[in-house]
MMTF fields as JSON, N, C-alpha, C and O atoms, coordinates in Angstrom:
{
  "mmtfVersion": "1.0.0",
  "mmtfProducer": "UNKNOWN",
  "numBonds": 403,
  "numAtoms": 404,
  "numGroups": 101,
  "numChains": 1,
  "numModels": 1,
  "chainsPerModel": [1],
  "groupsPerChain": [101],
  "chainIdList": ["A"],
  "bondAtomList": [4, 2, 8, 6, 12, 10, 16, 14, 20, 18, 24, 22, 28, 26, 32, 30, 36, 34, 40, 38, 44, 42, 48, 46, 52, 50, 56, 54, 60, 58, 64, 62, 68, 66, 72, 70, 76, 74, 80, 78, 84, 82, 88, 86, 92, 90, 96, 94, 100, 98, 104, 102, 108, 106, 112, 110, 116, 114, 120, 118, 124, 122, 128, 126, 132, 130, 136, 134, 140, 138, 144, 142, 148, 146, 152, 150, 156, 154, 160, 158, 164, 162, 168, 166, 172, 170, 176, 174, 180, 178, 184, 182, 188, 186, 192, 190, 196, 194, 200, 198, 204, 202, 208, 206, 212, 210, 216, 214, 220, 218, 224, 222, 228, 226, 232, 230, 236, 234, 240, 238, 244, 242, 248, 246, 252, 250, 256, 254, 260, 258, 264, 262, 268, 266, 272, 270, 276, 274, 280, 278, 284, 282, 288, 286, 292, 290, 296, 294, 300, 298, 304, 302, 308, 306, 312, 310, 316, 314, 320, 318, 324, 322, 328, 326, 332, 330, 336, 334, 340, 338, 344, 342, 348, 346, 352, 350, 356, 354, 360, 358, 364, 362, 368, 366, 372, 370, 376, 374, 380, 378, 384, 382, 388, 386, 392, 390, 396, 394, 400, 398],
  "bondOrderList": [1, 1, 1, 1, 1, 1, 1, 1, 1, 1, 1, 1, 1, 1, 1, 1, 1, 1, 1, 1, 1, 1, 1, 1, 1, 1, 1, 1, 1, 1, 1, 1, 1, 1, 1, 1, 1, 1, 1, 1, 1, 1, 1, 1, 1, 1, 1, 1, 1, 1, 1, 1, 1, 1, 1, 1, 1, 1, 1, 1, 1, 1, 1, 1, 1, 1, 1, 1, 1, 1, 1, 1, 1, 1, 1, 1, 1, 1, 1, 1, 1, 1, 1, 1, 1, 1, 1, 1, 1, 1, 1, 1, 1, 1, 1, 1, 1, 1, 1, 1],
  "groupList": [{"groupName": "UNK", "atomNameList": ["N", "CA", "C", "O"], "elementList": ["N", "C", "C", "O"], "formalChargeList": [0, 0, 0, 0], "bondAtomList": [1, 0, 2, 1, 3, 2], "bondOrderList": [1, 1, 2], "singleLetterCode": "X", "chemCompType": "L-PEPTIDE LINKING"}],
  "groupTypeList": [0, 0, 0, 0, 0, 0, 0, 0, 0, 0, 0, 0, 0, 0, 0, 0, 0, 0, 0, 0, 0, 0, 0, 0, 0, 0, 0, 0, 0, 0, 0, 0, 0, 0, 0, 0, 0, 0, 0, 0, 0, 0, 0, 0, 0, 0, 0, 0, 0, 0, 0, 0, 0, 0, 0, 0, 0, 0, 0, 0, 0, 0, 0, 0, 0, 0, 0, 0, 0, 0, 0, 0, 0, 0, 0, 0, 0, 0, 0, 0, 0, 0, 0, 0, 0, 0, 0, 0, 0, 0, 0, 0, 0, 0, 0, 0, 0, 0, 0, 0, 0],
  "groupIdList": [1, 2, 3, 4, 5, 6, 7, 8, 9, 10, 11, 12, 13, 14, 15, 16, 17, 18, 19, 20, 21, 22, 23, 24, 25, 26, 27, 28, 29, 30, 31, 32, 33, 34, 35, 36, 37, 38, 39, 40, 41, 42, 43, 44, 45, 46, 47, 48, 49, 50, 51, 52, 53, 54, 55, 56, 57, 58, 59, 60, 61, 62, 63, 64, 65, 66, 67, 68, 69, 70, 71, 72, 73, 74, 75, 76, 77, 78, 79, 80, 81, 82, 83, 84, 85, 86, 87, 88, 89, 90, 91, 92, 93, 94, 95, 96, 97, 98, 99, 100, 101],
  "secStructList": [7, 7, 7, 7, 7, 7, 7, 7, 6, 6, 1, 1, 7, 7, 7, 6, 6, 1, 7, 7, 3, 3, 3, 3, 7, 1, 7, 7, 6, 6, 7, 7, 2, 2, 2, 2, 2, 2, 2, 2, 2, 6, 6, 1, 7, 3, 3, 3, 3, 7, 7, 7, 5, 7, 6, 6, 6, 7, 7, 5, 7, 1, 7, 3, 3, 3, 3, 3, 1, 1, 2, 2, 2, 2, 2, 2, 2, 2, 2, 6, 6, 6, 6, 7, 5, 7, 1, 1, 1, 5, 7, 7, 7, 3, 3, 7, 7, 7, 7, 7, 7],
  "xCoordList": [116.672, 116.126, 114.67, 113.901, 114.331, 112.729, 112.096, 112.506, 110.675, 109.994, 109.612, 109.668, 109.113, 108.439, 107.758, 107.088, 107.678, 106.644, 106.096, 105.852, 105.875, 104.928, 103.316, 103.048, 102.336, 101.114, 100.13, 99.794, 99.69, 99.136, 98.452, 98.138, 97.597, 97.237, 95.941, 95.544, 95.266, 93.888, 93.382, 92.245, 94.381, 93.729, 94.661, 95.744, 93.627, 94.401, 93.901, 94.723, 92.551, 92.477, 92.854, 93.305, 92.936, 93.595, 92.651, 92.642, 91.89, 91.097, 92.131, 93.327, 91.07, 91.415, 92.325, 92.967, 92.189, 92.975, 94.382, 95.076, 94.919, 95.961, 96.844, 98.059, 96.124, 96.831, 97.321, 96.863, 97.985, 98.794, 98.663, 99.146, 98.121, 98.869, 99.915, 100.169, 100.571, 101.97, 101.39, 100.737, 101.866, 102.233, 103.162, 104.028, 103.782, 105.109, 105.105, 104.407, 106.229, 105.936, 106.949, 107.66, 107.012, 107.878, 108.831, 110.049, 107.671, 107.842, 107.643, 106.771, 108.449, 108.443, 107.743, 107.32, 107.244, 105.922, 105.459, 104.41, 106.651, 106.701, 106.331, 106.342, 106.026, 106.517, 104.877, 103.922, 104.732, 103.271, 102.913, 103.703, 101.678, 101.08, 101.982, 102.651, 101.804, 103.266, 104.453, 105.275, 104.732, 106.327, 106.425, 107.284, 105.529, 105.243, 105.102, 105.817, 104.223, 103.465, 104.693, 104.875, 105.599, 106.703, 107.855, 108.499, 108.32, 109.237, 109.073, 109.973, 107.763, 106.65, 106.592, 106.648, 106.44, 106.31, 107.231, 107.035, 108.359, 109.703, 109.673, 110.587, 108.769, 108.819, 107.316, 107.282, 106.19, 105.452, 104.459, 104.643, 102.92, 102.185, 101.605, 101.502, 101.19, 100.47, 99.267, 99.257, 98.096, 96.837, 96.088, 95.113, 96.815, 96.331, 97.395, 97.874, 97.629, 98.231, 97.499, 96.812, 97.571, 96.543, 97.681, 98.533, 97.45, 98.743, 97.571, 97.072, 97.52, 96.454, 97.311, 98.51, 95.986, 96.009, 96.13, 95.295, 96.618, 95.6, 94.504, 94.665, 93.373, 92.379, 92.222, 91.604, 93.029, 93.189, 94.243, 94.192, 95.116, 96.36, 96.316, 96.426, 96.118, 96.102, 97.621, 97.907, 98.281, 99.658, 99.55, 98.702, 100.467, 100.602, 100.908, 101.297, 100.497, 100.697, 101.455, 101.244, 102.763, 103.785, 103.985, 104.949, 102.816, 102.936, 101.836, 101.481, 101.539, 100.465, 100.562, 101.661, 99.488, 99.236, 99.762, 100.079, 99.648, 100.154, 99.768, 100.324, 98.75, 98.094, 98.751, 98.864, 98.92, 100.21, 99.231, 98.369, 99.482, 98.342, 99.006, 98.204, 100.139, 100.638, 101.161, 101.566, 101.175, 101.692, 103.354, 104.081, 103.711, 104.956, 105.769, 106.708, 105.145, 106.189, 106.346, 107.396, 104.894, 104.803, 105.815, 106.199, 106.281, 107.259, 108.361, 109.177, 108.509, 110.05, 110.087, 111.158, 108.999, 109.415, 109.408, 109.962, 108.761, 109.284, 110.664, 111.388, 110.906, 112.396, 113.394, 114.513, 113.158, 114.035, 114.068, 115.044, 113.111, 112.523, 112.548, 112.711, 112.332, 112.613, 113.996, 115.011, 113.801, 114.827, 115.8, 116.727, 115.364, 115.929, 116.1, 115.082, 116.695, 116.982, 115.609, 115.649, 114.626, 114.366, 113.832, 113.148, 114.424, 113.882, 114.361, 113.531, 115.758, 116.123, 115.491, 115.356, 114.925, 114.323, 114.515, 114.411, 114.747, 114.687, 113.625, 113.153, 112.843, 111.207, 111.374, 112.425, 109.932, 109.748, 108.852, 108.67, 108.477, 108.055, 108.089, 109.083, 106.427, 105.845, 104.592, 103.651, 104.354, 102.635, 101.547, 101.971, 100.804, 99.796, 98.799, 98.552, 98.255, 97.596, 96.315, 96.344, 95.196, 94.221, 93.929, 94.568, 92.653, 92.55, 91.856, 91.291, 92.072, 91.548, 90.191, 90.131, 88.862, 87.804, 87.766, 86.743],
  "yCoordList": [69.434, 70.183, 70.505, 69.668, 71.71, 72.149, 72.023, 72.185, 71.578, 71.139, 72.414, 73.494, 72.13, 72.772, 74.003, 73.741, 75.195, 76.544, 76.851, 78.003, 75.514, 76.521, 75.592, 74.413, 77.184, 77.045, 75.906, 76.085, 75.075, 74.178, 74.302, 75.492, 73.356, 73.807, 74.059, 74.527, 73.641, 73.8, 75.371, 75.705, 76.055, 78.076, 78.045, 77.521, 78.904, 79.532, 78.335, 78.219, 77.464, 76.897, 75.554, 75.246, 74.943, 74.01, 72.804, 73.109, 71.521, 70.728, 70.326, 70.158, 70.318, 70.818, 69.774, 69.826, 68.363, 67.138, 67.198, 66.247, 68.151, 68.047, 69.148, 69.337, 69.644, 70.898, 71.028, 72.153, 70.812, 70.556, 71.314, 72.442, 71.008, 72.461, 71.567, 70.362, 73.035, 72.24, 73.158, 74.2, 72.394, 73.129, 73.692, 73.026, 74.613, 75.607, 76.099, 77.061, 75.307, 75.65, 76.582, 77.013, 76.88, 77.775, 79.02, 79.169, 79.957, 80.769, 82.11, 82.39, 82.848, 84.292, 84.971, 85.137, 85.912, 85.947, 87.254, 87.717, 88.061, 88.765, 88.604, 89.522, 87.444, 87.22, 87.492, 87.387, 87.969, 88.155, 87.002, 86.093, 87.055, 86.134, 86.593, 85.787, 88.142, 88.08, 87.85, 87.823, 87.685, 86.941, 85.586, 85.041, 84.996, 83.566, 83.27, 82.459, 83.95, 83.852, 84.098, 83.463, 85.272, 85.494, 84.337, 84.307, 83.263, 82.592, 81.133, 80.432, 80.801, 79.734, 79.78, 78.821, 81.45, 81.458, 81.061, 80.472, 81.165, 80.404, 79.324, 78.897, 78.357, 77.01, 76.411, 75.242, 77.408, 77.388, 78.329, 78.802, 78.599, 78.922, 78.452, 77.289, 79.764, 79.442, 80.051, 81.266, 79.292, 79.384, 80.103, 80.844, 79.694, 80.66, 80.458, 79.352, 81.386, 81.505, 81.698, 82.71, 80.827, 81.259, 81.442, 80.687, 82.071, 82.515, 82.903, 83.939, 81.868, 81.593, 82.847, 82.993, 83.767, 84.83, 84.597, 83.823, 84.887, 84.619, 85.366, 86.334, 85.327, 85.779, 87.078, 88.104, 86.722, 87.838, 89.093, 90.286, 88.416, 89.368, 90.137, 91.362, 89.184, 89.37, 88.898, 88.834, 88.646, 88.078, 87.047, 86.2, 86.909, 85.228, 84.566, 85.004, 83.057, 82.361, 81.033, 79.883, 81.782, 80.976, 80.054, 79.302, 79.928, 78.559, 79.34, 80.519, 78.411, 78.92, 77.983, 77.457, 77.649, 76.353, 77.851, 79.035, 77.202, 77.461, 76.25, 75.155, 76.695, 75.584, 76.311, 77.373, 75.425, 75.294, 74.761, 73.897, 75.338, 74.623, 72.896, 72.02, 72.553, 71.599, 70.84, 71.629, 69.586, 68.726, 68.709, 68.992, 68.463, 68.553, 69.576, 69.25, 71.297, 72.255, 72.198, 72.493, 71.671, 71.493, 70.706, 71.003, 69.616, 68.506, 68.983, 68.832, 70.037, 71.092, 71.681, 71.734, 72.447, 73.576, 73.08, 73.873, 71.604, 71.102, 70.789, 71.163, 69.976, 69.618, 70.752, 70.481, 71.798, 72.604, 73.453, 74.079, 73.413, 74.327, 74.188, 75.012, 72.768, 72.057, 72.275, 72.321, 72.379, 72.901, 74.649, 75.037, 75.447, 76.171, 77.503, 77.584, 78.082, 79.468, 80.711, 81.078, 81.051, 81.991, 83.0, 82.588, 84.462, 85.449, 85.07, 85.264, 84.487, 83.804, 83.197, 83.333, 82.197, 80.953, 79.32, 79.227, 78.386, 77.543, 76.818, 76.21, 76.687, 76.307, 75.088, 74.507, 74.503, 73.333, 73.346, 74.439, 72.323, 72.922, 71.287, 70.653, 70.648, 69.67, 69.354, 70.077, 68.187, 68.269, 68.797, 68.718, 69.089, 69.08, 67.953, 67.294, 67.643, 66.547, 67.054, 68.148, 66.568, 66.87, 67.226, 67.084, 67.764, 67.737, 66.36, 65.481, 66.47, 65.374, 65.34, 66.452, 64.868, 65.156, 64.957, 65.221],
  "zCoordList": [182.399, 181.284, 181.571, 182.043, 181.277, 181.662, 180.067, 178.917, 180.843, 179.541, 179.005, 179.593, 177.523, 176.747, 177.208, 178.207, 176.873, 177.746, 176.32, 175.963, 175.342, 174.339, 174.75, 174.985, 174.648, 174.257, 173.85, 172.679, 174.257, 173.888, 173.07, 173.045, 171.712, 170.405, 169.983, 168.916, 171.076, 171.803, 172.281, 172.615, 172.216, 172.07, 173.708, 173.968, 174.67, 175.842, 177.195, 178.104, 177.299, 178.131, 178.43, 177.327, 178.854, 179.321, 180.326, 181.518, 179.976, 180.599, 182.288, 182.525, 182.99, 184.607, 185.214, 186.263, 183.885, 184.38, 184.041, 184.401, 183.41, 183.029, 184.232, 184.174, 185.051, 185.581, 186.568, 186.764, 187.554, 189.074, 189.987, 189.885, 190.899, 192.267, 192.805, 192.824, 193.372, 194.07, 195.552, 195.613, 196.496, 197.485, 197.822, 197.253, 198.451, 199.116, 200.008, 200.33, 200.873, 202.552, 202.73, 201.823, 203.852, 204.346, 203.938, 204.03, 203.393, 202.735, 203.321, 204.143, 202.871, 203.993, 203.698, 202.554, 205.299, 205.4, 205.22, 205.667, 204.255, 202.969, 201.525, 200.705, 201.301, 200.184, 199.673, 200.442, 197.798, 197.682, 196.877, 196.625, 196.465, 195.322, 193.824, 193.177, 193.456, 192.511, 192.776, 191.859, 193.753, 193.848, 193.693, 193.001, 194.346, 193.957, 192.265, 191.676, 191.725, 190.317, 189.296, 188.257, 189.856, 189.102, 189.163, 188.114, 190.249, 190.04, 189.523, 189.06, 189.684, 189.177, 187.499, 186.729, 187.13, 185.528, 185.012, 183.949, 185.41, 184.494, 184.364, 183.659, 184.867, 184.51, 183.443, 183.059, 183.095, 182.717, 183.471, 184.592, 182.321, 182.835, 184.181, 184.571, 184.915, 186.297, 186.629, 186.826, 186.736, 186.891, 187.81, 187.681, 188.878, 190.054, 191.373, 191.621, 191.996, 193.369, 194.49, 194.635, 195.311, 196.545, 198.062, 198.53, 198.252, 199.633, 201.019, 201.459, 201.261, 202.95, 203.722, 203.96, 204.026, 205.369, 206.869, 207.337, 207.33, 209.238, 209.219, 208.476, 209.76, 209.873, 210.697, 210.414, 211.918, 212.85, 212.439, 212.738, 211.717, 211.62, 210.32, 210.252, 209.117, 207.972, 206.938, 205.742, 208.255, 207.615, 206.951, 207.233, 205.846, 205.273, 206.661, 207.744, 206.072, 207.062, 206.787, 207.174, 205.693, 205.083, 204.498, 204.636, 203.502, 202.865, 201.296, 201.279, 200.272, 199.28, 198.17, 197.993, 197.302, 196.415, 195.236, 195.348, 194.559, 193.005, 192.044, 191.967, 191.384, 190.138, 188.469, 187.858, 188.408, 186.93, 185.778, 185.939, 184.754, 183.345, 183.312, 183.639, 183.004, 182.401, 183.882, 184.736, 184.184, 185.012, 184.842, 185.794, 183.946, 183.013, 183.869, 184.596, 183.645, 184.017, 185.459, 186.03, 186.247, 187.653, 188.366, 189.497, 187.641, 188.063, 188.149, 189.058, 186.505, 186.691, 187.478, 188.082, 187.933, 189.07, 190.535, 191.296, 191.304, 191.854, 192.125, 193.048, 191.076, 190.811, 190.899, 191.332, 190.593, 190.491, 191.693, 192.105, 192.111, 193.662, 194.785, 195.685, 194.812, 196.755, 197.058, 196.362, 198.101, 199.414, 198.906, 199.617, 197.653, 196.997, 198.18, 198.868, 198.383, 199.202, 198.292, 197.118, 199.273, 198.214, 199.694, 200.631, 199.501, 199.897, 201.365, 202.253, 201.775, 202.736, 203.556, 204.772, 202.507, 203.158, 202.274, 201.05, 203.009, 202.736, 202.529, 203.49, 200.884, 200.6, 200.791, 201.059, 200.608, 200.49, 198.746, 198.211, 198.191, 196.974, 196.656, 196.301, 196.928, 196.412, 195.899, 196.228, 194.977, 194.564, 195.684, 196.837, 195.601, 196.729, 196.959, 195.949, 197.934, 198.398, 198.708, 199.272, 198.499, 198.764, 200.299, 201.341, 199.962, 201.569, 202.078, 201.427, 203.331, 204.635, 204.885, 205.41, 204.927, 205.47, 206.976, 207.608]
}
């Protein structure tokens, strides 16, 4: 069951502790920030999409965070998302981890 997609009661923003990025690997190297943003929204609001370039090429470089308002819908769309066929590919679709120094 996917959680709740109503509005929190607090207006439109949302304090930064409550909010998730997920990571998503292996994603085709077609695919845009609205395609991402569009299959992400069904599980709740999504904050921002970031879809890493190559520098030289300009191609995705098959992977992109996605930050979600609510932790809650983030867990759904995990759950519902890993290993899923999308755009004939087999994603990966987990929390994200900080980076490494």
């Amino acid at each position: 069951m996917l959680a709740s997609q109503a509005t929190p009661s607090h207006g439109n923003t949302s304090p930064s502790s409550q909010r998730k990025t997920i990571y998503v690997g292996n994603l085709s190297f077609d695919a845009t920030e609205g395609d991402v943003k569009e299959v992400f929204s069904a599980y709740g609001k999504v904050w921002k999409v970031s879809l890493p370039k190559d520098r030289e090429t300009g191609r995705s470089r098959g992977f992109a965070f996605v930050e979600m308002e609510r932790s809650s819908d983030a867990d759904a769309a995990i759950e519902a998302l890993d290993s899923a066929e999308w755009m004939g590919r087999e994603i990966r679709v987990n929390a994200a981890r900080p980076r490494s120094k």
